[in-house]
Rosetta silent file (secondary structure, phi, psi, omega in degrees, C-alpha in Angstrom):
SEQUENCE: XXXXXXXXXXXXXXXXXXXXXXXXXXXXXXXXXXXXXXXXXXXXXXXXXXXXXXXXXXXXXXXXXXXXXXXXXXXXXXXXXXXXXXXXXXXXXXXXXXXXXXXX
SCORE:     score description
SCORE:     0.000 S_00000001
   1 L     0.000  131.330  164.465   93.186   89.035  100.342 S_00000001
   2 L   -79.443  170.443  168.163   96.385   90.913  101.239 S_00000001
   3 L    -9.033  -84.312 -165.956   99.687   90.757   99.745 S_00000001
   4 H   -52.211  -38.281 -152.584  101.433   89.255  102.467 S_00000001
   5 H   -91.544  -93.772 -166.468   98.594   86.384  102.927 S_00000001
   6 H   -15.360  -50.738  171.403   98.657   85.850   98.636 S_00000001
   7 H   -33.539  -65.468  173.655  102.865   85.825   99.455 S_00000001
   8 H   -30.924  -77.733 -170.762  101.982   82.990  102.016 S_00000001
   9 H   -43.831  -42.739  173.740   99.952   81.308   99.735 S_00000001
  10 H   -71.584  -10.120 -177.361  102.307   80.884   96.972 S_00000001
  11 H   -98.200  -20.489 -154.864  104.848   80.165   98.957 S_00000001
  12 L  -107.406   -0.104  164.487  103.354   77.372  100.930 S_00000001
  13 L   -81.116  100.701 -138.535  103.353   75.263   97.498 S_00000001
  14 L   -43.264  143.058  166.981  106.135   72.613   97.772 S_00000001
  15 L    78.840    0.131 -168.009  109.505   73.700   96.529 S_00000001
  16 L   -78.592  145.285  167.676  108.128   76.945   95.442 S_00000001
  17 L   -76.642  148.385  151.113  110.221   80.563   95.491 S_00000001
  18 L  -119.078  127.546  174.817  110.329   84.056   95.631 S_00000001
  19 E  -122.867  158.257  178.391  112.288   85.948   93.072 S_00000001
  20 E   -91.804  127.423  168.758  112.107   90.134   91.947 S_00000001
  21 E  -113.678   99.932 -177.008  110.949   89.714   87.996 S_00000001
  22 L    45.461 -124.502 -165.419  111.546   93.414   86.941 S_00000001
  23 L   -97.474   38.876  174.822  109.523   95.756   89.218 S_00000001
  24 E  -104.644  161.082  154.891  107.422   92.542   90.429 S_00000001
  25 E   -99.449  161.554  157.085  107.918   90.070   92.824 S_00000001
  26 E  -126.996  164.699 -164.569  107.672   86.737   91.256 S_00000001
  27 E  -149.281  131.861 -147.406  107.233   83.022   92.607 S_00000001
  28 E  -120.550  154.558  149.162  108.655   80.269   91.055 S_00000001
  29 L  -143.696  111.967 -166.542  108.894   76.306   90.561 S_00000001
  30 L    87.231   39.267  149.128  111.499   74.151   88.837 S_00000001
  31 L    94.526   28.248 -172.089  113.236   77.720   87.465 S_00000001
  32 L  -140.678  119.736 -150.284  109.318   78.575   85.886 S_00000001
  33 E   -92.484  111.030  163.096  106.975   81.480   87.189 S_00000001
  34 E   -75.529  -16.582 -151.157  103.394   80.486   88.492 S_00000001
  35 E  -170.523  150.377  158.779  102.881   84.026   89.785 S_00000001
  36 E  -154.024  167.959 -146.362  103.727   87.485   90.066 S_00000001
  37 E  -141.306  142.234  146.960  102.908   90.480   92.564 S_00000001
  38 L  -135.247  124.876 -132.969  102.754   93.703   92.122 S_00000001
  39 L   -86.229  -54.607 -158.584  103.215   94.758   95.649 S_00000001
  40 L   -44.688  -70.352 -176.480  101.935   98.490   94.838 S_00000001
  41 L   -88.777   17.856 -178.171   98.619   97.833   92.940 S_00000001
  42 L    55.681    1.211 -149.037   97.570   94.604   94.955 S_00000001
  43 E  -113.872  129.203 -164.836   97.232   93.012   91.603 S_00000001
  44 E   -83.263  135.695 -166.038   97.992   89.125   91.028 S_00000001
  45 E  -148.088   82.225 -173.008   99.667   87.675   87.740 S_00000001
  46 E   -88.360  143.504  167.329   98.791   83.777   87.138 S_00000001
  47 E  -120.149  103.010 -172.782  100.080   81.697   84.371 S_00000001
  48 L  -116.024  137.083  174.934   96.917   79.224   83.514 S_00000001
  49 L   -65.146  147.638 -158.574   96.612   77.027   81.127 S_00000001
  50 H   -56.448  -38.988 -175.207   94.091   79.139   78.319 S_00000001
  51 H   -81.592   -1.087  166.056   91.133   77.017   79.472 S_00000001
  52 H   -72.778  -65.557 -173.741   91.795   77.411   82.969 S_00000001
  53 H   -51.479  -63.954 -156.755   91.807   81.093   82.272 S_00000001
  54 H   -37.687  -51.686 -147.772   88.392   80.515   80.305 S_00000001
  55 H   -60.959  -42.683 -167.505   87.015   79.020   83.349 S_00000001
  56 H   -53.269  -72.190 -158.998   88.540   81.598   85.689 S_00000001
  57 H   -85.813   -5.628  160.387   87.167   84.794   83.724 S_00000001
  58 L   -61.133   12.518  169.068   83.954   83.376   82.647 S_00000001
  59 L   -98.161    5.744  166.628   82.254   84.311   85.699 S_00000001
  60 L    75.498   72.582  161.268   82.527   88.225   84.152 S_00000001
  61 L  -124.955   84.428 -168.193   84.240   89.616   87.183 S_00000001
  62 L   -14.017  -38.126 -167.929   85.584   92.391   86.072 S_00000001
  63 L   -83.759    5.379  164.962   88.914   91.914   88.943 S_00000001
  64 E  -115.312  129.490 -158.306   89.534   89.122   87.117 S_00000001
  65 E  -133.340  132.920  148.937   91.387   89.540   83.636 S_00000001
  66 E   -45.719  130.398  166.953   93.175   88.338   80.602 S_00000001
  67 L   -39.782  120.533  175.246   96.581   90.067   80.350 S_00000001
  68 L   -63.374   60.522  171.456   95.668   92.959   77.373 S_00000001
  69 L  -163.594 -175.092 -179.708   98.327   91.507   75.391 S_00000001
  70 L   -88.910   19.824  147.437   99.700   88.569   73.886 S_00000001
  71 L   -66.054  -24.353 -173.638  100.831   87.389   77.105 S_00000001
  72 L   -92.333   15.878  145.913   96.944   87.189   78.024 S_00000001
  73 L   -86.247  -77.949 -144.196   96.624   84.367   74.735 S_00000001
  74 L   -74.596   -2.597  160.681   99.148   82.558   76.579 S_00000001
  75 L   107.787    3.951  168.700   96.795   82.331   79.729 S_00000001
  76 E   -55.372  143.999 -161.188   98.379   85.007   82.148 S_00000001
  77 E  -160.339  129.293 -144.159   95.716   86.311   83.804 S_00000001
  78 E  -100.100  123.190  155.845   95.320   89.593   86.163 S_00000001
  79 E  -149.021  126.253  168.258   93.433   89.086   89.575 S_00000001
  80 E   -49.240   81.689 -138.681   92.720   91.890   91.535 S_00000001
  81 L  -102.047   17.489 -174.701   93.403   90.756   94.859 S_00000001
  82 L  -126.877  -25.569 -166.547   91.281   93.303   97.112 S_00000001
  83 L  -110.414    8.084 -165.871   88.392   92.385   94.775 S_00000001
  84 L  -128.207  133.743  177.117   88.301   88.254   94.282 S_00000001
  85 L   -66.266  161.805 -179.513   86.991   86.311   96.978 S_00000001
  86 L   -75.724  -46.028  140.675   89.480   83.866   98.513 S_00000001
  87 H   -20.574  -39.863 -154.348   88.731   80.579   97.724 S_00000001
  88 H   -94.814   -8.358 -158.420   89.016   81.899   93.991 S_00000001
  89 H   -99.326  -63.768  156.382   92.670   83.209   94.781 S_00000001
  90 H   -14.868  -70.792 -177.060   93.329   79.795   96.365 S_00000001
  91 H   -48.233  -71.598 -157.742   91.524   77.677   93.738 S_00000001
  92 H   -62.314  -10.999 -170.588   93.630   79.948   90.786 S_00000001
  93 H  -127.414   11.053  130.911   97.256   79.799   92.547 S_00000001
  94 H   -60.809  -59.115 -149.022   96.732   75.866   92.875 S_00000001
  95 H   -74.551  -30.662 -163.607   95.632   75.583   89.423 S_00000001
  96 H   -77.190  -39.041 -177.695   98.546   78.124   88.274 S_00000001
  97 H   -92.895  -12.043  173.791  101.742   75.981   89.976 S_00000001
  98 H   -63.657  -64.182  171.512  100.223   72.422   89.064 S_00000001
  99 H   -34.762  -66.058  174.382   99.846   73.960   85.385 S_00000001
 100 H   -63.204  -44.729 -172.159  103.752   74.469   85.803 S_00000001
 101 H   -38.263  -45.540 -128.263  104.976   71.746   87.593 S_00000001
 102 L  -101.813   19.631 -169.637  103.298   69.134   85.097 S_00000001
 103 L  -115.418  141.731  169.126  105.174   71.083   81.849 S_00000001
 104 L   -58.802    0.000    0.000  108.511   69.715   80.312 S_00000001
């Protein structure tokens, strides 16, 4: 998947945004980030609920990742976006703005 088509995708979720979050882009709903881009490295930045991430990185695919930090306990989670099929980019940037929406 390229950028631009991940851009699309994220974009194409109702009411959703694009904002610059330091040297990222990020994309937003209700003022709260489902996603970020890093335009540079192709690389994808979902905020999943931790068992979503379970589900996500339990197939051991290496382009898919916890954040190495304690942002990756909070379920952000690193997809390589040259190396995860699309459906999976799809499925995970559904799962990531629902996850937000449905929070207080």
């Amino acid at each position: 998947m390229t950028t631009e088509t991940f851009r699309e995708l994220a974009l194409s979720m109702p009411g959703s945004y694009e904002a610059p979050h330091f040297e990222k882009t990020s994309f937003r709903t209700k003022k709260r980030i489902f996603a970020t881009l890093d335009l540079s490295s192709g690389i994808a930045c979902l905020k999943l609920l931790p068992v979503d991430q379970n589900v996500f990185t339990s197939v051991n695919n290496p382009a898919i990742t916890p954040v190495p930090n304690k942002w990756g306990l909070q379920g952000w989670t690193l997809f390589d976006l040259k190396k995860v099929r699309k459906h999976t980019i799809v499925d995970a940037v559904t799962t990531a703005y629902f996850s937000s929406i449905s929070k207080k």
